[in-house]
C-alpha positions as CSV (number, residue, x, y, z in Angstrom):
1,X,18.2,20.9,15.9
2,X,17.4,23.2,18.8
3,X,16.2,26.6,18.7
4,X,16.1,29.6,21.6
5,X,12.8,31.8,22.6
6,X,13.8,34.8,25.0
7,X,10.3,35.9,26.6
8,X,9.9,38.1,29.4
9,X,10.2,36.7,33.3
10,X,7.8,37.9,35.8
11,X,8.3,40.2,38.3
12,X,6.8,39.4,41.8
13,X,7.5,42.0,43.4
14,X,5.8,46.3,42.7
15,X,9.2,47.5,44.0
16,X,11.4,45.4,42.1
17,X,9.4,46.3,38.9
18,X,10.1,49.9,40.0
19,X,13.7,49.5,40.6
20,X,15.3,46.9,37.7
21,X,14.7,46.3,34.1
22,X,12.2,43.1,33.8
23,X,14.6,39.8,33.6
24,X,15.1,37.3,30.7
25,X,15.1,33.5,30.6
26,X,15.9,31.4,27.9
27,X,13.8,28.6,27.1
28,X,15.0,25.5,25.0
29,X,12.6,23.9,22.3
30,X,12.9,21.4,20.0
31,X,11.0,20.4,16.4
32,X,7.8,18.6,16.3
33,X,9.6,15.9,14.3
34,X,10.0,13.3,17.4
35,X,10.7,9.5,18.1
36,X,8.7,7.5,15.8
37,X,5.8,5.8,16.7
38,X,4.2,2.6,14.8
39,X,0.3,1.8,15.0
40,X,-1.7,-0.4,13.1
41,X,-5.3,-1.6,12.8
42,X,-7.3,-4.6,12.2
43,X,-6.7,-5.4,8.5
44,X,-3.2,-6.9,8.4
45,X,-1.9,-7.2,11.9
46,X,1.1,-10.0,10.4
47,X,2.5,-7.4,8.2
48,X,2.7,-5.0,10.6
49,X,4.4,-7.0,13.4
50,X,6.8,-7.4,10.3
51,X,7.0,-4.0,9.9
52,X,7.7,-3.5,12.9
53,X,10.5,-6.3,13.7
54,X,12.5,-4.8,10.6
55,X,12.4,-1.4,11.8
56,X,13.2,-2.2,15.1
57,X,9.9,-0.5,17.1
58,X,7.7,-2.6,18.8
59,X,4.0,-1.3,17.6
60,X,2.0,1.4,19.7
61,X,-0.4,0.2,22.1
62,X,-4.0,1.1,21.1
63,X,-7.5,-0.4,20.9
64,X,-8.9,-1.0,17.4
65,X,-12.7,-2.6,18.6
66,X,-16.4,-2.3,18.2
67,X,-18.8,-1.2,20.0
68,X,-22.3,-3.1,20.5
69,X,-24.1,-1.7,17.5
70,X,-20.9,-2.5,15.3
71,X,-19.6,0.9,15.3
72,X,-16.0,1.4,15.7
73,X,-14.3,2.2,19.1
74,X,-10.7,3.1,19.0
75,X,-8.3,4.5,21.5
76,X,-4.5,5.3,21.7
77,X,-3.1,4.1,24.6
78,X,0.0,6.1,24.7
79,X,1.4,9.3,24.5
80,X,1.9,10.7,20.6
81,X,2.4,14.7,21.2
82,X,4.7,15.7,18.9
83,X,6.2,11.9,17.7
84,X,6.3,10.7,13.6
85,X,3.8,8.3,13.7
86,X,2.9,5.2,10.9
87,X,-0.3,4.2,10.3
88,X,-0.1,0.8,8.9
89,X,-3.6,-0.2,7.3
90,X,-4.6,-2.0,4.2
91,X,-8.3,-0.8,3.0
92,X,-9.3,-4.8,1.9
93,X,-11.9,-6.6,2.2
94,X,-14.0,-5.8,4.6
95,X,-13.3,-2.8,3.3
96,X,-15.9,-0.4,4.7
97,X,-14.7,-1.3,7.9
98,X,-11.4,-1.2,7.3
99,X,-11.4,2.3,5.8
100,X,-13.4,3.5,8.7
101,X,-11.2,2.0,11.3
102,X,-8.1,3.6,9.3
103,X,-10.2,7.0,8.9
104,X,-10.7,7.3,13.0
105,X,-7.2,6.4,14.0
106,X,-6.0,9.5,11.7
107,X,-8.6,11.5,13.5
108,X,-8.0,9.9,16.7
109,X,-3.7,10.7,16.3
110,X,-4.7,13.7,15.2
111,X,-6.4,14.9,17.9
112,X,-3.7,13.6,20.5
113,X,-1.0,16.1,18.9
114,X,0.9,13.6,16.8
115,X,3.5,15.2,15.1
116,X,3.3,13.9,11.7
117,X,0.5,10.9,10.6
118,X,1.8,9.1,8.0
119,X,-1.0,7.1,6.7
120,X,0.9,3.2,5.1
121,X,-1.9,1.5,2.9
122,X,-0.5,-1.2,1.5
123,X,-3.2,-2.4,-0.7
124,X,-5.5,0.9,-1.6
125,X,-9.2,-0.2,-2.0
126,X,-11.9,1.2,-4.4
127,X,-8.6,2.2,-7.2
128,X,-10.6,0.6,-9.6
129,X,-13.1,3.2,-9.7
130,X,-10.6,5.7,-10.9
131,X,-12.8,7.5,-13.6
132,X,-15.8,7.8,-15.3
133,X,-16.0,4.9,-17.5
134,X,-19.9,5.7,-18.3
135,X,-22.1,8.4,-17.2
136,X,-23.6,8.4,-13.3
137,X,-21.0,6.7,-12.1
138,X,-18.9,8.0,-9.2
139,X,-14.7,8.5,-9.0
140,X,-14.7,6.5,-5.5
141,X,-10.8,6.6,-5.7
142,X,-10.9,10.2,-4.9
143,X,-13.4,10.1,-2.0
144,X,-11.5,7.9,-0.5
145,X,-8.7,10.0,-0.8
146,X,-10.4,13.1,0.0
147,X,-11.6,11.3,2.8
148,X,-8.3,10.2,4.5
149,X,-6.7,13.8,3.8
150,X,-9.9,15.3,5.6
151,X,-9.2,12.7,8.4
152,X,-6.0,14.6,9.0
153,X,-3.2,12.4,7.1
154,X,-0.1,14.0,6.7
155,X,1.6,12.0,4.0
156,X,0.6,8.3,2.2
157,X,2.6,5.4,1.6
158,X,1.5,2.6,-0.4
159,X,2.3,0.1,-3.0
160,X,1.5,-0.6,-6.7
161,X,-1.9,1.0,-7.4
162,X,-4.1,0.1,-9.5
163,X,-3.7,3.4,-11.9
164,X,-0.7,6.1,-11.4
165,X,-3.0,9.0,-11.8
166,X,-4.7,7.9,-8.4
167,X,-1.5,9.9,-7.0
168,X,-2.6,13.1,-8.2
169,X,-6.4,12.6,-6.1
170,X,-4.4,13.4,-3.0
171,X,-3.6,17.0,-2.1
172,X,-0.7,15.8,0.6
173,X,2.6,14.5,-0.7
174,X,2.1,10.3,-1.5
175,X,5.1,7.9,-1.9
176,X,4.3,5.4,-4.6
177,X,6.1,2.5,-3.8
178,X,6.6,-0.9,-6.1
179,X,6.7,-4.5,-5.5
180,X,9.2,-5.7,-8.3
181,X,12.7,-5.6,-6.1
182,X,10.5,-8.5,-4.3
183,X,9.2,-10.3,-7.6
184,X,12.3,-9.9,-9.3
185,X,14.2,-11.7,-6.7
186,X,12.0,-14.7,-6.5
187,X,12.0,-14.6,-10.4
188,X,15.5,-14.8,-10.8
189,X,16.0,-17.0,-8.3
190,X,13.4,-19.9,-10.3
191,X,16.0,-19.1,-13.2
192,X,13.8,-19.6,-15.8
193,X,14.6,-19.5,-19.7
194,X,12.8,-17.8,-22.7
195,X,10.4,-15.9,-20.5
196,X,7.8,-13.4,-21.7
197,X,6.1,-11.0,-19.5
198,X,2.3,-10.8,-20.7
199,X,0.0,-7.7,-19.6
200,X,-3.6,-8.8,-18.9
201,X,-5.0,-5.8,-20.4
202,X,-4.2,-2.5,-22.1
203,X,-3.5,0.1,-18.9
204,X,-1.2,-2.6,-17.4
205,X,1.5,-2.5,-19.8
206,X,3.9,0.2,-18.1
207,X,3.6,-2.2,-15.4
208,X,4.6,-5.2,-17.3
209,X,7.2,-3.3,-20.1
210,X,9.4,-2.0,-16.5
211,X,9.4,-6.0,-15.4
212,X,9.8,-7.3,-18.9
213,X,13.2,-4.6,-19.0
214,X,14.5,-6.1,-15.7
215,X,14.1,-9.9,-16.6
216,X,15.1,-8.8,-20.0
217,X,11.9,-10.6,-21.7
218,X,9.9,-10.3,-24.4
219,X,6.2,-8.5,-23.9
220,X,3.1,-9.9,-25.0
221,X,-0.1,-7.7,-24.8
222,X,-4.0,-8.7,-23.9
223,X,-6.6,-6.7,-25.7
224,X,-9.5,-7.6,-23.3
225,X,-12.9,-6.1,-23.0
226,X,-14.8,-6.2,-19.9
227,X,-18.5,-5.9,-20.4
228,X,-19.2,-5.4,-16.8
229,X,-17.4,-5.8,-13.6
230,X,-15.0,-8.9,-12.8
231,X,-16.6,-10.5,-16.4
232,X,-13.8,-9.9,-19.4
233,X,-13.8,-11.2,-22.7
234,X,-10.1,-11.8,-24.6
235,X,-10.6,-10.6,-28.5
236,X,-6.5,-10.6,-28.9
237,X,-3.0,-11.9,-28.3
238,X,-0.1,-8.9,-29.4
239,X,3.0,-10.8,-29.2
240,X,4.6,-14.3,-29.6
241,X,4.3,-16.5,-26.8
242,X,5.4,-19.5,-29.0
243,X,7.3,-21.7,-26.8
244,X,7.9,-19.4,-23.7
245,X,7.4,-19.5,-20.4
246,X,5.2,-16.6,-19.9
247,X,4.7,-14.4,-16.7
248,X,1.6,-13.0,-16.5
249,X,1.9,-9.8,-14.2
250,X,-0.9,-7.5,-12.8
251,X,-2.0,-5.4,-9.3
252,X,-4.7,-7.2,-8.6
253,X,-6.2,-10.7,-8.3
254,X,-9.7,-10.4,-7.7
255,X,-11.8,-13.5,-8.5
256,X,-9.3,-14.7,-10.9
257,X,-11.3,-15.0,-13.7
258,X,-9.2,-12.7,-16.2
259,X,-6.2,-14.2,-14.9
260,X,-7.5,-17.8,-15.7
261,X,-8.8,-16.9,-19.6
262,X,-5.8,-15.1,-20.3
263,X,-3.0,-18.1,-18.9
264,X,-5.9,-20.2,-21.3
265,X,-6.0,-18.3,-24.2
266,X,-1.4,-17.9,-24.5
267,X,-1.6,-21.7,-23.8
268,X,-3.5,-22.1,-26.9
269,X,-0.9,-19.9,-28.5
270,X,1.6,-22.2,-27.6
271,X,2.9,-21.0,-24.7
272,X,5.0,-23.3,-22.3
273,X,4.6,-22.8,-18.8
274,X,2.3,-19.8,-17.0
275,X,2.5,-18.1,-14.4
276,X,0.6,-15.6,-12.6
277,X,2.0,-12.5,-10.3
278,X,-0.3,-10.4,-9.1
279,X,0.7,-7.9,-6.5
280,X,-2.8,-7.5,-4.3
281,X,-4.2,-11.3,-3.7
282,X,-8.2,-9.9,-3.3
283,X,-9.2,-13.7,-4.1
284,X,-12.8,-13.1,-3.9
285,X,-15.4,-15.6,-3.5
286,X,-14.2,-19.5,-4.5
287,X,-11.2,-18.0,-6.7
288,X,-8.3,-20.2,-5.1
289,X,-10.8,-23.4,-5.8
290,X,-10.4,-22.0,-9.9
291,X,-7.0,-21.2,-9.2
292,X,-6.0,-24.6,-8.6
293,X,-7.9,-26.2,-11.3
294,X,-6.5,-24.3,-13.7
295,X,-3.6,-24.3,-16.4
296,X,-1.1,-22.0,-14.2
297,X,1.9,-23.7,-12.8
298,X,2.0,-20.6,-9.9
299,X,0.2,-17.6,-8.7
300,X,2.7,-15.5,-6.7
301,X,1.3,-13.0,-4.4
302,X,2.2,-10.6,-1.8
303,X,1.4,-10.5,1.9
304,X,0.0,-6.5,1.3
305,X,-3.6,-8.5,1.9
306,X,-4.1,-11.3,4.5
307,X,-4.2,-14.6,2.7
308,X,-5.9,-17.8,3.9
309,X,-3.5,-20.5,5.9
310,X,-5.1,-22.8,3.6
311,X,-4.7,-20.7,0.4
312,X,-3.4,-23.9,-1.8
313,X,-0.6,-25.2,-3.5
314,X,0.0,-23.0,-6.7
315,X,-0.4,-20.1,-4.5
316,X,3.0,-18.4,-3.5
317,X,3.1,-15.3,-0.8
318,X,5.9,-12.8,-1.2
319,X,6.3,-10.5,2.3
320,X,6.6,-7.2,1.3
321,X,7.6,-5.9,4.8
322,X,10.9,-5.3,4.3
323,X,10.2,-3.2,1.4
324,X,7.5,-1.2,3.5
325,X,9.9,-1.0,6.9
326,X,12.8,0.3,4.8
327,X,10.6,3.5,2.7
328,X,9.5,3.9,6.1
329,X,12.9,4.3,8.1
330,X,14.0,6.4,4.6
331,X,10.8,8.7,5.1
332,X,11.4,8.9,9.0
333,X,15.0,10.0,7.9
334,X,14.6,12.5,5.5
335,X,16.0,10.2,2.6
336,X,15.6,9.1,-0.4
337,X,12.4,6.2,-1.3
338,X,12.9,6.3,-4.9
339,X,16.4,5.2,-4.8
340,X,14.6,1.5,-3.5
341,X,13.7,1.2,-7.6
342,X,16.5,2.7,-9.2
């Protein structure tokens, strides 16, 4: 849409000042909305070649490096003034340096006159300190997103935090997107019978009830205790898992360790087959090693964190770029993301 400014020409001349009325030119402008632009740092380049191929940009041109004493150097190497540009940055492991490299691109877009800077995290670091669990501990979630909205973000997109309040840290508008279109599809194409879907834990069960309703499964609840962090202790099983093939579904797969008691503890129960979906595959320290020694059939993952070429065989990575290149073409648009889950 264009709009029309009248503003005043200048006269060059004393005695035509004297003699006419000053003259009028009309100048043409145009919204700050602009082409789109794609960027991404160091923390997931694949996905966001992905991205990129399924929306049909090739990604900006920009330096994401170091400089001697490890701090980092980054510089846009095109012309932003005025375009929609996508940040695409996951804040994993490392994540300091991640975060810092997504925190100066923001500032860095900013500063070149970028339209909008729509900040795309796939996988959200530090969710997991999302409240004060004891005293003199700190809500890291909401640094982190004080700290990208100070940056100069204009909007975030990511996928399947760890707790829905974490939308409400962020004083910009954040689309909360969900990768169960992608695990549904795989599921339902293993066509499996008498499944279950099992929540690890007590604050994953929305999460696991809005699968189970899609698969049309049963629900089986852990009540798990965790002591201290990535340590958990299983006191109870809520549901029958008698015969099923059970699906145990979660955010995140850290060292595997909860994942690994609780497929243990429902095989006890009587369960047939288990398998493990876990959106965000952290896999810290020797977890695929347990992984592969352990009772689950499959651990199915997406690509939201760069996994290993050599990640084993019970481990399964979903791409999620599709479902990321398509919220961003919506958003770009002016459309509708929630429609994606409906």
């Amino acid at each position: 849409m264009k709009t029309e400014t009248i503003v005043p020409g200048e006269p060059t001349d004393r005695k035509m000042m004297n003699r006419k009325k000053p003259q009028w030119r009309r100048i043409q402008t145009t919204p700050m909305s602009g082409p789109m632009r794609l960027f991404s740092g160091n923390s997931n380049r694949p996905l966001a070649e992905k991205i990129a191929a399924y929306v049909g940009n090739e990604l900006g041109r920009s330096d994401v490096g170091r400089f001697a004493d490890g701090e980092v150097n980054v510089h846009i190497r095109q012309n932003v003034r005025g375009k929609d540009c996508y940040l695409i940055q996951s804040t994993c492991r490392p994540a300091n340096e991640n975060l810092m490299e997504l925190l100066i691109m923001i500032d860095a877009l900013r500063r070149a006159s970028a339209g909008r800077i729509n900040a795309v995290i796939p996988y959200f670091g530090y969710a997991r300190a999302d409240r004060k669990s004891e005293p003199r501990v700190p809500i890291t979630a909401k640094l982190v997103a004080n700290l990208i909205t100070g940056a100069g973000a204009d909007r975030i997109i990511t996928m399947d935090l760890h707790a829905g309040q974490i939308q409400g840290f962020f004083d910009i508008p954040l689309d909360h997107l969900y990768a169960s279109p992608v695990v549904l599809d795989y599921i339902n194409a293993k066509k499996l019978k008498d499944l279950v879907v099992v929540s690890p834990d007590v604050g994953g069960v929305e999460r696991a009830r809005a699968l189970a309703k899609r698969i049309k499964a049963g629900l089986v609840i852990i009540d798990k205790r965790r002591p201290r962090p990535n340590e958990a202790s299983i006191y109870n099983v809520i549901g029958d898992v008698q015969g099923k093939n059970a699906i145990i579904f979660d955010d995140i797969c850290d060292t595997g360790g909860t994942l690994i008691k609780v497929a243990e503890t429902i095989r006890l129960k009587g369960a047939n087959k288990v398998f493990g979906v876990c959106v965000h595959g952290v896999l810290s320290g020797n977890s695929m090693e347990m992984i592969e020694r352990s009772c689950l059939e499959e651990l199915v993952i997406s690509d939201s964190i760069p996994v290993p070429v050599a990640k084993g065989s019970k481990i399964t990575v979903l791409s999620i770029a599709r479902l990321l290149g398509e919220a961003i073409l919506r958003n770009h648009g002016g459309e509708s993301i929630s429609e994606l889950f409906v």
